[in-house]
N, C-alpha and C positions, 0 to 999 in steps of 0.2 A: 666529408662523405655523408654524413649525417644527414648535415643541409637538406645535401643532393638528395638521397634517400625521399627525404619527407616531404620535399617539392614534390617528385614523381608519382608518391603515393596519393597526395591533395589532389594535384592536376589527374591522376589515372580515375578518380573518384568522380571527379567533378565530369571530368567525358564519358565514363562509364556511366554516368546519371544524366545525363543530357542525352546520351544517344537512346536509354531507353524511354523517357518519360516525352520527347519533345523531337523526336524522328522515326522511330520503329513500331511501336507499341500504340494500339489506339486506344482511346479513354472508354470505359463502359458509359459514362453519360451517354455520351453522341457517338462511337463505334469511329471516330473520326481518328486519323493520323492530325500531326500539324499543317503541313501542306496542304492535305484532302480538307481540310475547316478554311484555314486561308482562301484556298479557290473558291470555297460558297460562299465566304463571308464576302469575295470581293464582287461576286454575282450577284448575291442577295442587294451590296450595295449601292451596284450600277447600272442593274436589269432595269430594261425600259419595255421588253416585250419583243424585242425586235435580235432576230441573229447578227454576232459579232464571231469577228475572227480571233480564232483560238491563240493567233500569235499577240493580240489586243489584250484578252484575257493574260495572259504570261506575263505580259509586262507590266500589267497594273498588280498582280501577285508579287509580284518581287519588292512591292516598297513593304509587305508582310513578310515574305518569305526571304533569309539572306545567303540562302544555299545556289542559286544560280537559274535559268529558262530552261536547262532541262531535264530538272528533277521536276520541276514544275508540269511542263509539257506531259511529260510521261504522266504523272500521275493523274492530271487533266485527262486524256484519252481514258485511261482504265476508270474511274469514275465515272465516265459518260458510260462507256461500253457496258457499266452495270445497268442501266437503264432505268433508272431511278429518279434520278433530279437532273440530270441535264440532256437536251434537248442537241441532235448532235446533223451535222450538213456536210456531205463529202465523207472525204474515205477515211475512218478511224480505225482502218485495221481489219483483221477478220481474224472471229477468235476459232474457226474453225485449221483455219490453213497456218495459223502466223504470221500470216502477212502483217506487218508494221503500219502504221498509220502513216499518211501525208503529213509535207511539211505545215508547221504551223498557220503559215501564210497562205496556206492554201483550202483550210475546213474551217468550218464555224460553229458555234454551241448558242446556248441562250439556255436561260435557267426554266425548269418548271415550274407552275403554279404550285405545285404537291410540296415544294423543297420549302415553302414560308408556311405552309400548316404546318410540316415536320418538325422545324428547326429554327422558324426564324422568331421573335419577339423579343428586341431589343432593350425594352424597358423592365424584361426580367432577367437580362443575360449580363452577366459580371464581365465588365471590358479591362484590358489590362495596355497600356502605352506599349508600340511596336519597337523594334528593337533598335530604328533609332529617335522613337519619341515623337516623330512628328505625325502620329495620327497612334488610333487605338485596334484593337482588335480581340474577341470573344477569347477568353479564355478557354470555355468551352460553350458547344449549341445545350439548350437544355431541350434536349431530342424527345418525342412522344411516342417512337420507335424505337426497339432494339435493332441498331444499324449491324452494328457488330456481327450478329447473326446473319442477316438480311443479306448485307456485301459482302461479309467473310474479311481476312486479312491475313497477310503473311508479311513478317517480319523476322528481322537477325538484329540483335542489339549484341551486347556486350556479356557477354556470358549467359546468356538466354534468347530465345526466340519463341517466335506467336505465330500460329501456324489455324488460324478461325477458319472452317468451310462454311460456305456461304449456306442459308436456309432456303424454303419457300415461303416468301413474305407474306402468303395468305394461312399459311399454317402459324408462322410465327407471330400472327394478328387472330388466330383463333387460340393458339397455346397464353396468349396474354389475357384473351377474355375467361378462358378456363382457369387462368389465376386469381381471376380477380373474383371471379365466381365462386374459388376455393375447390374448385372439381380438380382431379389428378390430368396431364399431360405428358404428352414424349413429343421430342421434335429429335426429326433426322435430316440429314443434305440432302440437299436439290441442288443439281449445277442446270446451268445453262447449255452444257454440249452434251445431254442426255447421260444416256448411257444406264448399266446395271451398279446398284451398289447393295453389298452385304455389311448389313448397320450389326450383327449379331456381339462385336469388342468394341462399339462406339463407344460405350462407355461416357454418356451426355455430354459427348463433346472432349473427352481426356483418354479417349479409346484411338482403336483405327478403325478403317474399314477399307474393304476389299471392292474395288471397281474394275468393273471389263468393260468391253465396247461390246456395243449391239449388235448383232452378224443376222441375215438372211439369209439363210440357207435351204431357199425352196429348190433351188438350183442343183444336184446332186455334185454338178463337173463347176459350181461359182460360188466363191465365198464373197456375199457382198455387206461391207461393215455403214452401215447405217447411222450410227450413232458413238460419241468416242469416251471414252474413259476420264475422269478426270485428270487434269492434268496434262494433257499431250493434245496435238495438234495433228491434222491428217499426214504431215508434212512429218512430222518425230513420228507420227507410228508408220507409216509407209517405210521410212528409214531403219527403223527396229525388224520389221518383215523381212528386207531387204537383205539385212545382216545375219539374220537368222538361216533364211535361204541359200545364201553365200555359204555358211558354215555346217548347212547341211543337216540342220535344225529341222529345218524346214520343206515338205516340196511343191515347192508353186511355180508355174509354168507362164507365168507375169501376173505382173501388178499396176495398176491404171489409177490414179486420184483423180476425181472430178468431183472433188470438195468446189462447193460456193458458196451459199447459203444453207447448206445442211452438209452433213457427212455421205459421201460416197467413194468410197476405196472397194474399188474392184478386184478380186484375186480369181485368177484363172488356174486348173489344176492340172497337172501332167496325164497321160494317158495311163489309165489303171488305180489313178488317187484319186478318192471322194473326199467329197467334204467333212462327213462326219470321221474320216481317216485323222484329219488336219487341225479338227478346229482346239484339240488340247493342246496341239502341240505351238497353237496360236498362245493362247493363253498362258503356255510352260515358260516360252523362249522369247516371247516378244513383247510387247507393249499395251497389246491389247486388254491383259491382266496385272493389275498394280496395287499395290498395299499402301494408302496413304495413310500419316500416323498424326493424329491433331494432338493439340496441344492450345487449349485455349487461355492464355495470359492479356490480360489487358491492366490497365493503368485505374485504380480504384484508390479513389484517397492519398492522389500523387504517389504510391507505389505500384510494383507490378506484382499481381495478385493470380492466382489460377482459379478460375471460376467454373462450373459444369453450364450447361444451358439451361438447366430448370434455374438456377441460381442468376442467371443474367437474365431471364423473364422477371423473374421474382422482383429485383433488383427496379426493373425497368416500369413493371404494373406498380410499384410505388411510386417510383418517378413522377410516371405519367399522372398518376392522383394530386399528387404535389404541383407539377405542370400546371396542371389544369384550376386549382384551387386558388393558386397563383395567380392566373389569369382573368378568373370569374371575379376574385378579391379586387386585384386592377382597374378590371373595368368596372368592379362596384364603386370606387373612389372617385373614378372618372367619370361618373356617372352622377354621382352627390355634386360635385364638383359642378357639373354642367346644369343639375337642378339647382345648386344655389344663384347660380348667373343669370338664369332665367329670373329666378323670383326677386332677384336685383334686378334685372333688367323691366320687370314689372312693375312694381313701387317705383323705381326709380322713374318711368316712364308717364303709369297712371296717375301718380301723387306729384306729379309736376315738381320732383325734386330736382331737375335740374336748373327751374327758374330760379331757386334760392343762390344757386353761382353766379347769377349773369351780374350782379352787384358787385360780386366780391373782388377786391383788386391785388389780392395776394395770394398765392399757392397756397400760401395758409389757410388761408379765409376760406377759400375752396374747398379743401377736404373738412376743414372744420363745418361750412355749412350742408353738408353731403352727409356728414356722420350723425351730426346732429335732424337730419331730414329723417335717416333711418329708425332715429330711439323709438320714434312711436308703433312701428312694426317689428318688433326684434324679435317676438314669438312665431312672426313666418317665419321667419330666417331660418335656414339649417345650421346654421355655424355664423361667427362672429363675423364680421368685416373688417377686411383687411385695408391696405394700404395698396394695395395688386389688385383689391375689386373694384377702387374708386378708378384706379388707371383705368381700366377696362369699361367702366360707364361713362369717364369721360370721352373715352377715343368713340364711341355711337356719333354717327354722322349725324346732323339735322335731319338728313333725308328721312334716314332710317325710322327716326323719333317720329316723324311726321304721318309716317305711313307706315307706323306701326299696329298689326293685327292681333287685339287681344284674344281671339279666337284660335288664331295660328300657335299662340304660347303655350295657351291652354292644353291643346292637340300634344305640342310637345312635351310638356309636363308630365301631361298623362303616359305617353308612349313610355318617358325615362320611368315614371313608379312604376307603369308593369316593369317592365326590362327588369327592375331592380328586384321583385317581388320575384321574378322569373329566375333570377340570380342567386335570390334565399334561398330558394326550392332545391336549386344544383348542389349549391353546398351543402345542401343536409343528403343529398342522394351522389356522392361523388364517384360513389362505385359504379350508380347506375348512367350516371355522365359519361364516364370513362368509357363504357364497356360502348352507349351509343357514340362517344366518338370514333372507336375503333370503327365499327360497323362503316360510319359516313367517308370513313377514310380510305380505306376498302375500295369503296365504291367508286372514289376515284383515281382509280388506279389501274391502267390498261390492261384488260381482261388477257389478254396472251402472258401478262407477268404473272399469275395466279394460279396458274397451271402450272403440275408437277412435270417437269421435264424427266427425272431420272427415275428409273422401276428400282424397289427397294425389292429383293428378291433373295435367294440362299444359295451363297457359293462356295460348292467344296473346291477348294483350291488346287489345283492340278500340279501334283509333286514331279518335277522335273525327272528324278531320278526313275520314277514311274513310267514316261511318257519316250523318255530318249534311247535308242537301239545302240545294241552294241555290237558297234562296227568297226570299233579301233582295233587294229593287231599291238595285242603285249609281247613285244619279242624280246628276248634275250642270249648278249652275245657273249659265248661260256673262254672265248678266247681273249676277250678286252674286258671281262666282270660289268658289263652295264644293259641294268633293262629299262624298260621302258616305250611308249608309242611311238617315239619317232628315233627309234634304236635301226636304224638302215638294214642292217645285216644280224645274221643269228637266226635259232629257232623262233618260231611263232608260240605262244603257250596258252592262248587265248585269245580271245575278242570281250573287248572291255571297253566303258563309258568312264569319260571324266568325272562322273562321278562316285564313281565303284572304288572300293579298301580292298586292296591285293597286301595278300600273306605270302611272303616267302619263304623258306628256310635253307641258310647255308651251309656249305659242305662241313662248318665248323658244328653243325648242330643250334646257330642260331637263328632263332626266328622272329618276324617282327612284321609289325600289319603299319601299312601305310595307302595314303592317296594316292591314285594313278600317277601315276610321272610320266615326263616325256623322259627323263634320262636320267638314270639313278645307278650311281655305282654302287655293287654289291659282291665286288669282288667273284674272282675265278670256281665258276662249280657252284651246284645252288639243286637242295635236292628235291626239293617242291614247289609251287606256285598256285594260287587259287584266289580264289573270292573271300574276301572277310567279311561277310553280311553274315547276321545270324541265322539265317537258312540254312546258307552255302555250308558255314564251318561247323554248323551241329552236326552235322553226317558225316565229315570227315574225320577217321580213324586212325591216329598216328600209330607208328609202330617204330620204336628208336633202340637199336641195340648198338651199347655201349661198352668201352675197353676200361679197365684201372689199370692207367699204364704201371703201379706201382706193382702187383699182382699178378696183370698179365690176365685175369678172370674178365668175363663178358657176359653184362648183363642184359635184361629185356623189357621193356616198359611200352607199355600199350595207353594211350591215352587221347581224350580230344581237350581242344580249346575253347573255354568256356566266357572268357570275357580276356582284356586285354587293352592295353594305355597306347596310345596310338605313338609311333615312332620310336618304341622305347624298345631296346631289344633285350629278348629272352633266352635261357637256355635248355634246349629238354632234359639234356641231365646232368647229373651233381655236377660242381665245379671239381676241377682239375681232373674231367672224367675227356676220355677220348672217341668221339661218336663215331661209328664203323659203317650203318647205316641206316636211314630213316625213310618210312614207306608208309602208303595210304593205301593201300589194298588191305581188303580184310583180311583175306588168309595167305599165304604162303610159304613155299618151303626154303631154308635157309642152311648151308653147312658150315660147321666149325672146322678149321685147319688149325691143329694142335701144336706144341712147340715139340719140337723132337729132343726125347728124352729117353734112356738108355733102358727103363722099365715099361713104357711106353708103347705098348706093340699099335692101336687103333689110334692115325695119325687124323684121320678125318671121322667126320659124325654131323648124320640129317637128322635137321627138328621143322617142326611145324607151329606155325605160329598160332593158332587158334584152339591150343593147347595151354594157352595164357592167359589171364580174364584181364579188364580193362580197369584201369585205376586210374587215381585225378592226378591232375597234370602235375603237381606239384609231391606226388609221391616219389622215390627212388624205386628202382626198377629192380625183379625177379634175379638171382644169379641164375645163368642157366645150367651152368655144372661146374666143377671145382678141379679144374684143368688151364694149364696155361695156355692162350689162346692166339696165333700165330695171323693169323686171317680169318676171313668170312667170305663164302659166298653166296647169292643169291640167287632163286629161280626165278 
């Protein structure tokens, strides 16, 4: 059992760490899932400029990806539909309605020019063997963007989840230059289906916020919703409206979607309900008003970390320095590299060093007379000569030698020192590289993605219990003990909301506050009923006279309800006392019927109740007089 035990626990570890790091969770590098990198990488590596179909793209993912075409598929569409790097033909869906995208066989993609500035350079990207070896693939993109931000991401792993809203990528390109700048930033969501959001508990990204949809309401008798809330589609909020109405939530006299390319949900209102009547109740009961709660986790130093968004800027305007530094270094190498081959390719060319080989009759002899042609210029040289320079002077066609332009070399030489010298300059100013790359970047970038789609605005939240009428009958039937809304039969004791605390008190003298019920036994006889909000119950005055069945004396306790544990029951007075009768009228008159006793002439006696003062709920009650007390009645 041991064994077994420690199998379970290795293997429950080992998928509990795969599901988060390498399916659910995206890396902060590149903001990428594994599949979402997969499909660029196999874009990046098979982009010719030209649209291919998306079921082409799925199958050439699968010799990276070993999970199957349509976890592929899918997240191929949602990737495109951020409108970011890929390039998309045919129908991929509509993120207004839900509609589902076309078969794969039937739309096409092609990668953008933007996605190989962002992400792609190969010769600085760590490749790691695919999973079954027969090619490689990026461990991760070294991104010059915080994607994460930018596309947002939701994921469920294994005892955690990532739940990123997406940014507006010109804000999250200006909160980067304002880091790098060292000036203070805030960044809040932008979606793409509009709408209103209240950033006021975002809390940089480990907060919530609060999103409605956009209503026009110039209309007095038409609610027309324009714009939708995160998260839903015209299709789930038409259906939320829908249900609400039904349950009488709601009063609308029809509802019409003519969602296509933007939101249009039509609400028509009954005769006598305006919109301004409606529109909380929109908000209270339906879909239109939603609390989404972030949670931003991603994958930082192969674990999962919680990061705020000023911290994944921060994170990312070092990157990008780094990126960039990297790449200027790159192309300074490659750039030395290309002035030394020229300046071979000159000596070798002008000093007629390759006549010295046409003698020689051994491979040997060859590089030997080649190396020895160079001793006498060693100080142009940039670097020593190699065994890979001579290859490369030898492979020069005659043509080329013959009708070689020492003018043209020159030109070129010259362009690589500036380049190079242009090169220094970056490296000593990398803050100020970075900050104009951003800018250049920007620029290319379709001016409709740059614009704020959603109004950041102030939403007091519309408390339900506020907003909904109480139209439910509390009845209760004194013949079968059960109350409740949908108690068929019995007294009516109220009109009440599901969500209103009803206090009742039984014939026992106990009392107890509970949630509306549809059907609640509370046994035969019941001497009160009411509201237990603390409005309702600060006013009400109880009034409990009580028997000592040992004694046979009747006392009097006046008291209200000041607080109380919901479902817990109470008693108004002492234990082992026998309650006679309990009353909420401030004043009244009540008589004692005495026990008949043989000194005893006055069998009965009126008292008034407001003769009594009021004490807390938890005191014992007045004796009223010191006579054995047979009954009681009331006026």
């Amino acid at each position: 059992m041991a064994y077994v035990k420690n199998l379970f626990d290795s293997n429950f570890i080992q998928y509990a760490s795969y599901v988060i790091r390498d399916r659910a969770i995206p890396d902060i590098i590149d903001g990428l899932k594994p599949v979402q990198r997969r499909i660029l990488h196999t874009m990046l590596k098979t982009d010719d400029g030209r649209m291919v179909k998306v079921a082409n793209v799925v199958g050439k993912v699968m010799a990276y990806h070993p999970h199957g075409d349509a976890s592929i598929y899918t997240a191929l569409v949602n990737l495109a539909n951020k409108e970011i790097f890929i390039d998309k033909q045919g129908n991929f869906g509509n993120m207004y309605t839900g509609d589902s995208a076309s078969a794969p066989r039937y739309i096409e993609c092609r990668l953008r020019p933007i996605a190989k500035d962002i992400l792609y350079n190969p010769k600085i990207t760590e490749y790691v063997p695919t999973y079954d070896g027969r090619d490689t693939e990026p461990v991760v993109f070294r991104a010059k963007l915080p994607l994460c931000l930018i596309m947002g991401a939701e994921g469920i792993a294994v005892g955690m989840s990532t739940n990123i809203l997406s940014h507006n990528v010109h804000e999250v390109i200006e909160a980067e230059k304002k880091c790098l700048r060292g000036e203070p930033f805030q960044l809040y969501p932008d979606f793409p289906t509009g709408g209103l959001i209240d950033v006021t508990n975002y809390e940089d990204g480990l907060g919530k916020i609060v999103t409605r949809a956009k209503m026009d309401l110039s209309d007095d008798k038409k609610i027309t919703i324009t714009e939708l809330p995160y998260g839903s589609t015209s299709e789930s909020l038409t259906d939320s409206i829908e249900k609400a109405a039904k349950n009488g939530k709601v009063k609308i006299a029809s509802i019409n979607d003519f969602t296509s390319k933007s939101a249009n949900i039509e609400i028509k209102l009954p005769r006598g309900v305006y919109a301004k009547d409606v529109v909380d109740s929109l908000y209270a009961f339906t879909d239109c008003e939603q609390t989404i709660y972030c949670n931003l986790l991603v994958i930082k130093d192969n674990m999962p970390v919680k990061m705020t968004c000023t911290q994944v800027i921060e994170y990312h305007a070092k990157q990008l320095v780094g990126v960039l530094k990297d790449e200027l270094e790159l192309e300074k190498r490659e750039l030395f590299d290309k002035l030394h081959l020229r300046t071979l390719e000159r000596i070798f060319i002008e000093e007629r060093i390759y006549k010295k080989i046409e003698t020689q009759k051994t491979e040997e002899g060859v590089y030997k007379a080649v190396y020895d042609g160079f001793k006498p210029f060693k100080k142009e040289l940039i670097r020593d000569i190699t065994d890979e320079d001579i290859d490369h002077l030898l492979k020069i066609p005659i043509r080329r030698i013959s009708l070689y332009d020492i003018n043209k070399n020159r030109e070129e030489v010259k362009a690589i020192n500036e380049r190079i010298k242009e090169i220094n300059k970056l490296l000593k100013h990398l803050v100020e590289y970075a900050i104009s790359w951003l800018e250049g970047i920007e620029k290319k970038l379709p001016a409709e993605s740059l614009k704020r789609m959603t109004k950041i605005t102030s939403i007091n939240t519309v408390d339900v219990k506020t907003v909904v009428k109480r139209d439910l009958s509390l009845k209760y039937d004194e013949e079968k003990g059960y109350l409740g809304t949908e108690v068929n039969s019995g007294d009516e004791k109220m009109k009440v909301t599901p969500y209103d605390r009803v206090i009742y008190v039984r014939r026992s003298g106990i009392w107890s506050v509970t949630d509306t019920h549809k059907k609640l036994f509370i046994g035969p006889g019941m001497w009160y009923c009411g509201l237990a909000d603390k409005e309702s119950l600060s006013k009400v005055l109880f009034t409990i006279i009580y028997r000592d069945p040992a004694t046979q004396y009747v006392y009097i306790k006046r008291c209200k309800i000041a607080g109380y544990i919901m479902n817990r029951d109470y008693f108004f007075a002492p234990d082992d006392m026998e309650v006679l009768h309990v009353d909420t009228r401030k004043n009244f008159n009540f008589t004692l019927n005495y026990v008949k006793k043989g000194r005893i002439k006055v069998l009965t006696e009126k008292f008034k109740t407001d003769g009594y003062e009021e004490k807390s709920l938890k005191a014992k009650g007045v004796r009223i007089v010191a006579k054995e007390v047979e009954s009681i009645s009331v006026n």
